[in-house]
MIKE-801145 format. One record per residue (C-alpha): residue number from 0; residue in one letter; x, y, z. Coordinates in Angstrom, 3 decimals. Layout:
<sites>
[NUM 'A' [X Y Z]]
...
</sites>
This chain:
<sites>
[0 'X' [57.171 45.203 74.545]]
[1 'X' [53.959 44.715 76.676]]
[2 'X' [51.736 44.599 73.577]]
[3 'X' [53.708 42.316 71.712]]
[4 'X' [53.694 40.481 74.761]]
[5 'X' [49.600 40.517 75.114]]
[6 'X' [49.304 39.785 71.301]]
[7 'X' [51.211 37.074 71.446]]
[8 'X' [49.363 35.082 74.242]]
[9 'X' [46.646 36.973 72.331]]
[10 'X' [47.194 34.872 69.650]]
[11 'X' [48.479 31.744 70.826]]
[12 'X' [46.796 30.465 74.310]]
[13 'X' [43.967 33.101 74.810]]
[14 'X' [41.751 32.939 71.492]]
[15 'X' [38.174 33.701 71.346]]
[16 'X' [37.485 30.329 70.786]]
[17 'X' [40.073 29.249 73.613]]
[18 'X' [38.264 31.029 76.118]]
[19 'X' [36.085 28.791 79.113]]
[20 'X' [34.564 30.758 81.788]]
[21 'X' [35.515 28.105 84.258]]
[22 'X' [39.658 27.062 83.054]]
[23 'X' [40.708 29.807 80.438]]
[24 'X' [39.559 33.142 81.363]]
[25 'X' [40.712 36.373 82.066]]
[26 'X' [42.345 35.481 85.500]]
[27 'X' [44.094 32.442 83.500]]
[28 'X' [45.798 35.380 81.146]]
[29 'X' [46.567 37.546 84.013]]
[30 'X' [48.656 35.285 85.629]]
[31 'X' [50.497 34.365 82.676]]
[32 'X' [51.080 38.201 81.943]]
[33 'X' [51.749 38.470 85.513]]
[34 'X' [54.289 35.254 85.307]]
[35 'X' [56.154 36.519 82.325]]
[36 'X' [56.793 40.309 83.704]]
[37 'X' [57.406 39.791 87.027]]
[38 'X' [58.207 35.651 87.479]]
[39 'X' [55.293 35.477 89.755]]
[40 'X' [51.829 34.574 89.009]]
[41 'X' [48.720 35.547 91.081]]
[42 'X' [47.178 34.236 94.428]]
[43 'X' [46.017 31.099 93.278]]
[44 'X' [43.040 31.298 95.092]]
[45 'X' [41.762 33.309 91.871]]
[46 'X' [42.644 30.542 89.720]]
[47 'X' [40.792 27.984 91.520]]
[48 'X' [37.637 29.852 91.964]]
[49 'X' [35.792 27.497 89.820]]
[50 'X' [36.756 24.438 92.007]]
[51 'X' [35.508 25.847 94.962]]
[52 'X' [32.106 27.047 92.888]]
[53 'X' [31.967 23.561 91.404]]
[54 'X' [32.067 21.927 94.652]]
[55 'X' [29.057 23.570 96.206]]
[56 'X' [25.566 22.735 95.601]]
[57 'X' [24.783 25.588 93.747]]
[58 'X' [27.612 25.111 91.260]]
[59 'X' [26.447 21.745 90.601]]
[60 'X' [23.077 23.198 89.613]]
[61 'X' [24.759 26.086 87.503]]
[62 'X' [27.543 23.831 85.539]]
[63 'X' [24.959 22.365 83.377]]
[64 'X' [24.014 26.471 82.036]]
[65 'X' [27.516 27.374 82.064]]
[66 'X' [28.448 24.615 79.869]]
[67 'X' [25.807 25.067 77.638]]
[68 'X' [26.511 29.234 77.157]]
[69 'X' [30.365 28.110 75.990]]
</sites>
């Protein structure tokens, strides 16, 4: 059940060429794992990590390299 589960978001929302270091990564398919087991999702302060990064100075100086490696 948990690996049909993981292929299907697998397939479907979390593709290779979904992923985006900043708004579809790993913590992104965590908490949808997390959501679908257990109804609950996780702290969202790991989901918003990139707004806090992209707010500071030296996420404004690193966007333009992370953009560019996706």
């Amino acid at each position: 059940m948990i690996l049909d589960l993981i292929r299907d978001l697998s397939l479907s929302r979390f593709r290779p060429e979904d992923y985006s270091l900043l708004t579809n990564n790993c913590n992104h398919f965590t908490n949808e794992v997390s959501l679908l087991l257990t109804g609950s999702g996780i702290p969202s302060h790991y989901l918003t990590q990139h707004e806090v990064l992209m707010r500071s100075p030296m996420g404004q100086m690193l966007l333009p390299m992370i953009q560019q490696t996706q």
